[in-house]
N, C-alpha and C positions, 0 to 999 in steps of 0.2 A: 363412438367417441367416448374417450375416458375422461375422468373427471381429476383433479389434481391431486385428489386423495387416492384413487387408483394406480393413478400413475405412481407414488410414492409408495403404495406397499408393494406393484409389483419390483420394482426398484431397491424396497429397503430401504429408503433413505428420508426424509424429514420431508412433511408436504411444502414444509417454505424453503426446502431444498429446490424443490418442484419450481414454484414461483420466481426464485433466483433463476433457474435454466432458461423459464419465460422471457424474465425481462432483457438477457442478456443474448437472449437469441441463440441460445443454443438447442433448443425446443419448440419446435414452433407448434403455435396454439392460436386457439378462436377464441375472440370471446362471445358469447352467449348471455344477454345483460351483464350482470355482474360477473358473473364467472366464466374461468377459464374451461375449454376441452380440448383437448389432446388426440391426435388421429391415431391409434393402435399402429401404424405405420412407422411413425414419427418416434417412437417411443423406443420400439425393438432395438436399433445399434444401441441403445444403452444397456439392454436388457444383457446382464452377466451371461457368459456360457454357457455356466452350470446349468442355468434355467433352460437357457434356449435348446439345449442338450435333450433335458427331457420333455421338450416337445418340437420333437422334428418336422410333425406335420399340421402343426399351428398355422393358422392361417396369416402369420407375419413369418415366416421362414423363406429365407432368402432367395428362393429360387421361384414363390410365390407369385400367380400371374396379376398384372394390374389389371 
């Protein structure tokens, strides 16, 4: 499980970027008392090409068995 700071650097983007995706359901997440985590699953369609590029055999690459 990622954490929403995680999620934001692999991302690029602002952690209360992160938070907005939360609330508005376009990211689904846990919460864990206070804080949010992020399934490494869940995260990947956002993850840019460039990235996903170089790493083809990542354990969220799309062809990945559940």
């Amino acid at each position: 499980m990622l954490t929403t700071t995680q999620v934001a650097d692999l991302l690029s983007i602002n952690r209360e970027t992160v938070l907005r995706m939360i609330e508005r359901r376009e990211l689904p997440a846990s919460r864990v008392g206070k804080l949010w985590r992020i399934a490494p699953e869940d995260v990947w369609p956002f993850v840019p090409p460039g990235i996903r590029a170089r790493w083809p055999d990542g354990p969220w690459r799309d062809d990945a068995p559940s």
